[in-house]
PADO-541258 format. One record per residue: residue number from 0; x, y, z of N, C-alpha, C in turn. Coordinates in steps of 0.1 Angstrom, whole numbers, plus 2048, in hexadecimal, padded with zeros to 3 digits. Layout:
% PADO-541258
+-----+-----+-----+-----+-----+-----+-----+-----+-----+-----+
: num :  nX :  nY :  nZ : caX : caY : caZ :  cX :  cY :  cZ :
+-----+-----+-----+-----+-----+-----+-----+-----+-----+-----+
: NUM :   X :   Y :   Z :   X :   Y :   Z :   X :   Y :   Z :
...
+-----+-----+-----+-----+-----+-----+-----+-----+-----+-----+
END
This chain:
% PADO-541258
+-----+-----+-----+-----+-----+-----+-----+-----+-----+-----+
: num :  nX :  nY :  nZ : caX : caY : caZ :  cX :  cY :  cZ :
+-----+-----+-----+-----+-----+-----+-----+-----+-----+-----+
:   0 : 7F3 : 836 : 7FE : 7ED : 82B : 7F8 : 7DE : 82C : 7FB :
:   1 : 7D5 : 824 : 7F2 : 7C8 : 82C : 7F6 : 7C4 : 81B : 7F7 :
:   2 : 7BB : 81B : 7FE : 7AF : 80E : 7FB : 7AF : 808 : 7F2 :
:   3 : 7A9 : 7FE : 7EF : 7AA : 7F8 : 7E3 : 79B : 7F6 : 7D9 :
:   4 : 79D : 7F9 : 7CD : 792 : 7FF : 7CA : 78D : 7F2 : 7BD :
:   5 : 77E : 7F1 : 7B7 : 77E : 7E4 : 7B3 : 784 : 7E1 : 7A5 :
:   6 : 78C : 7EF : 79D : 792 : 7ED : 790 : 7A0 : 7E6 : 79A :
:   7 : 7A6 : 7E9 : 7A4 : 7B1 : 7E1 : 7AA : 7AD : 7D6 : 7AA :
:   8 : 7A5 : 7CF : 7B0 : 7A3 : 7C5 : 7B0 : 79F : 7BA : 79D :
:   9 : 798 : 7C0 : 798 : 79C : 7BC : 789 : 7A9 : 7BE : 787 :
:  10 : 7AF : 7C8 : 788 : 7BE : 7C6 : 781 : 7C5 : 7B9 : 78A :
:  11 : 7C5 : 7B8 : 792 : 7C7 : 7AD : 79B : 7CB : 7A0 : 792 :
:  12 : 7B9 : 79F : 792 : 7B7 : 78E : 78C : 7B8 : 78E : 77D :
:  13 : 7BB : 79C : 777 : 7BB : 79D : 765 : 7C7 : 7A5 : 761 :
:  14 : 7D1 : 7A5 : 767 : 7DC : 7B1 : 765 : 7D8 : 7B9 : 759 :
:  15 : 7DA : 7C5 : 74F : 7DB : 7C7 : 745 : 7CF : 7C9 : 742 :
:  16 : 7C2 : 7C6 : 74B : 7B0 : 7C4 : 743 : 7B3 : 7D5 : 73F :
:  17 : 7A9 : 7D5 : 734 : 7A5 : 7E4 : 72E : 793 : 7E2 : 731 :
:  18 : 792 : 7E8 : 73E : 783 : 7E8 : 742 : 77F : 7F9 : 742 :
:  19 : 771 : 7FA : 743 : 76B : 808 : 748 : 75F : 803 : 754 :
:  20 : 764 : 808 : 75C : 75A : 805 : 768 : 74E : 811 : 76A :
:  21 : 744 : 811 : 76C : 737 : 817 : 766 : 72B : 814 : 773 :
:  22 : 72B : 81B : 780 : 727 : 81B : 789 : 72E : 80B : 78F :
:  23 : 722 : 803 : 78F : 729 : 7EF : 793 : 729 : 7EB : 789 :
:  24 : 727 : 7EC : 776 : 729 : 7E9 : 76D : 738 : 7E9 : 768 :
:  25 : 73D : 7DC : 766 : 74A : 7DC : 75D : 747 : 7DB : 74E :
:  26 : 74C : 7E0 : 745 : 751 : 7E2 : 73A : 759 : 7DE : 735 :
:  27 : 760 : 7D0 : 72F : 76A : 7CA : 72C : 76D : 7CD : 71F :
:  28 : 779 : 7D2 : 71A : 77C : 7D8 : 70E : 786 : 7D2 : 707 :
:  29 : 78D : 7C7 : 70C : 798 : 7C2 : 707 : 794 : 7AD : 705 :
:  30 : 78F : 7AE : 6FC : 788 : 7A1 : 6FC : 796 : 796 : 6FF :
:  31 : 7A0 : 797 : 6FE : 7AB : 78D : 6F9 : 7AC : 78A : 70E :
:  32 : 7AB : 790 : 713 : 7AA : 791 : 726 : 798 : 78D : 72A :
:  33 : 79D : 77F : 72E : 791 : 77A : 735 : 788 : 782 : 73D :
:  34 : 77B : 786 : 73C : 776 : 791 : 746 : 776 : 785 : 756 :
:  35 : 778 : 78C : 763 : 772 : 783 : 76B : 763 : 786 : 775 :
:  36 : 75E : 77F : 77C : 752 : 77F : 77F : 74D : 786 : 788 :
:  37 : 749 : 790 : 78C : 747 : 799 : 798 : 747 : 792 : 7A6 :
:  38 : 744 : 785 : 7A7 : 74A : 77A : 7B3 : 758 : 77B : 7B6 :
:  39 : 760 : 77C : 7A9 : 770 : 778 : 7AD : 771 : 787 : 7AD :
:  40 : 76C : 793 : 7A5 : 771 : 7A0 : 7AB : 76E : 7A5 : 7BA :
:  41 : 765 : 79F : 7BD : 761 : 7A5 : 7CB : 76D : 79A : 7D8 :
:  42 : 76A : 78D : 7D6 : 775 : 78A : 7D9 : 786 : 78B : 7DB :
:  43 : 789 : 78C : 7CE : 797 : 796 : 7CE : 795 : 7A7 : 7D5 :
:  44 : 787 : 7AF : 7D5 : 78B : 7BA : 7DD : 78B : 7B7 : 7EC :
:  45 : 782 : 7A8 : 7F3 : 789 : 7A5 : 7FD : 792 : 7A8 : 803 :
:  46 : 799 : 79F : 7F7 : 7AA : 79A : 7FB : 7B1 : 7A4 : 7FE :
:  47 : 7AF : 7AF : 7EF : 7B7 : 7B9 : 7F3 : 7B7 : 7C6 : 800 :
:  48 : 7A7 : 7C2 : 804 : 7A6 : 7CE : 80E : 7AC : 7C7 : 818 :
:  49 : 7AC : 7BD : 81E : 7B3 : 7B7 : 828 : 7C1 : 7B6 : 827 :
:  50 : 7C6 : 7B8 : 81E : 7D4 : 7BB : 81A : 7DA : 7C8 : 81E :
:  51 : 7D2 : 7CF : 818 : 7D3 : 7E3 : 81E : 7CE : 7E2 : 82A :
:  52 : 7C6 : 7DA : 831 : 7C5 : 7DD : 83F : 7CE : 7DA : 847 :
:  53 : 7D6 : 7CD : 844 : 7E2 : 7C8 : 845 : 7F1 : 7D3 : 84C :
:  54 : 7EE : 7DA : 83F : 7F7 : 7E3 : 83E : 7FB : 7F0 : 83F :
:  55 : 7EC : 7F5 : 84F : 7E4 : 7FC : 856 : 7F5 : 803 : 85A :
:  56 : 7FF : 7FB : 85F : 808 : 802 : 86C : 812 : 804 : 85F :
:  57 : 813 : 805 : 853 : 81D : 808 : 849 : 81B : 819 : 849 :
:  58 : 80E : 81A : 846 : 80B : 827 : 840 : 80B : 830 : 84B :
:  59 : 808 : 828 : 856 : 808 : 832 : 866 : 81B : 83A : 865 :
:  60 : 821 : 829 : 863 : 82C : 830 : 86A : 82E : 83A : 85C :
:  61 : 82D : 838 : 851 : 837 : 843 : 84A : 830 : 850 : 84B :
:  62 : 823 : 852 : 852 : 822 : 862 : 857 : 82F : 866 : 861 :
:  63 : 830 : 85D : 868 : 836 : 860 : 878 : 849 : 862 : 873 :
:  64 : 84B : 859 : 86A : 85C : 85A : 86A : 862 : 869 : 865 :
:  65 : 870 : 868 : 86A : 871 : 872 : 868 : 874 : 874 : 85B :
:  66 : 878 : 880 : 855 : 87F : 882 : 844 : 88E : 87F : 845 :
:  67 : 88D : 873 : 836 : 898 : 86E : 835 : 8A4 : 87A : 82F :
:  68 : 8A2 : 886 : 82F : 8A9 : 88C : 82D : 8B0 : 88F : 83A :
:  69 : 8AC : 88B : 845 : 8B4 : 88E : 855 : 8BD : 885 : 850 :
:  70 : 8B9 : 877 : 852 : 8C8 : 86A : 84F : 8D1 : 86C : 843 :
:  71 : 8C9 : 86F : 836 : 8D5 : 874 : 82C : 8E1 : 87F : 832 :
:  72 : 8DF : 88A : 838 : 8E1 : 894 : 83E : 8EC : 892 : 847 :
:  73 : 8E9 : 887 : 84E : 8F4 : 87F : 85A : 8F9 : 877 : 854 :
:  74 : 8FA : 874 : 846 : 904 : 86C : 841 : 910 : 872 : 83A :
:  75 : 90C : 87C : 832 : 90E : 882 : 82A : 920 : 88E : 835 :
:  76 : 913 : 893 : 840 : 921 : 894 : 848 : 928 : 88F : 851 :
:  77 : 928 : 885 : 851 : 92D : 879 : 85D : 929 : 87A : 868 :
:  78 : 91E : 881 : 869 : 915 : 883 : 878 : 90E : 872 : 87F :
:  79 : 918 : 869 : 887 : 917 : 85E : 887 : 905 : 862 : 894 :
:  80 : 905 : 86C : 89C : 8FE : 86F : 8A4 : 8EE : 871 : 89F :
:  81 : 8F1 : 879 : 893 : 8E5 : 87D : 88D : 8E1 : 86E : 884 :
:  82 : 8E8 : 86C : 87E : 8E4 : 85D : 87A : 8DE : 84F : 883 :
:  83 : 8E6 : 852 : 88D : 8DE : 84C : 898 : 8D0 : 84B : 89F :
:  84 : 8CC : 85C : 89D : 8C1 : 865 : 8A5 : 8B4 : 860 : 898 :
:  85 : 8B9 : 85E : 88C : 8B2 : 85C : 886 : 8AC : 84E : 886 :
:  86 : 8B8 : 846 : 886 : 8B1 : 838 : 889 : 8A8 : 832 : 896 :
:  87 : 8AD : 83B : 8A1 : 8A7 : 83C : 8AC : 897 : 83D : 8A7 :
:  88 : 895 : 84A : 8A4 : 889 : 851 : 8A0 : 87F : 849 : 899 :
:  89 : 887 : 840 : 88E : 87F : 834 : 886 : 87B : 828 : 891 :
:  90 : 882 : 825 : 898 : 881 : 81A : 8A0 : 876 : 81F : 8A6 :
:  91 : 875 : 82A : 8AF : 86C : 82C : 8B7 : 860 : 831 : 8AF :
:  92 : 860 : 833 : 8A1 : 852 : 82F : 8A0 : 84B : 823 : 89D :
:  93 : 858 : 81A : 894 : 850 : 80D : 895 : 84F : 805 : 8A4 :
:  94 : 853 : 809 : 8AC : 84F : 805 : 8B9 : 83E : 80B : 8C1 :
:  95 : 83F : 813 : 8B8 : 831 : 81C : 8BD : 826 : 812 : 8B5 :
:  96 : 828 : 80C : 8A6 : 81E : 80A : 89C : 826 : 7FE : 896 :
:  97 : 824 : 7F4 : 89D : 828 : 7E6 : 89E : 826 : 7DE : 890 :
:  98 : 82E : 7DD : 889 : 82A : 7D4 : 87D : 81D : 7CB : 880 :
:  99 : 813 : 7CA : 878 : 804 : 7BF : 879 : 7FA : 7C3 : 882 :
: 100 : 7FD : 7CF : 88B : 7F1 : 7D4 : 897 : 7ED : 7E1 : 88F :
: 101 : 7DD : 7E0 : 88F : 7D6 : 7E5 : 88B : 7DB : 7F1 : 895 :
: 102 : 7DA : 802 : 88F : 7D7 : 810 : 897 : 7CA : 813 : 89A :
+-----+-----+-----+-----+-----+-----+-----+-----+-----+-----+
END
């Protein structure tokens, strides 16, 4: 997931807008979609970057887990151990990268 960038933030508050953004110039192309004000777009990119910051220890842990192909793998042959080793492994990284604490 990347940052959030300011056509995100229009799609946001205009689902559906047909813009062209043009250095900090918008371009509204779809007259029937209210344009909104570069106040409410800077504000909605706010929102959203505090949102993705938010969501700092999501993207940490899914470097760190292991591949879900280990747990398919221990299911598939009743490896109750390896199924286990895997959930172990998840735990201990969301234990490392705490849901809401900034890395």
């Amino acid at each position: 997931m990347m940052p959030p960038r300011k056509i995100d933030a229009i799609l946001s508050l205009v689902p559906n807008a047909e813009v062209v953004i043009r250095g900090d110039e918008v371009e509204w192309h779809n007259p029937t979609k209210s344009p909104v004000t570069d106040v409410q777009i800077d504000a909605e990119l706010i929102r959203l970057q505090a949102d993705y910051d938010a969501k700092d220890y999501q993207r940490t842990r899914a470097l760190e887990y292991p591949p879900i192909t280990d747990y398919l793998d221990g299911i598939v042959k009743g490896d109750d151990a390896q199924v286990q080793a895997y959930i172990d492994a998840c735990q201990a990284v969301k234990g490392k990268y705490p849901k809401g604490k900034l890395v």
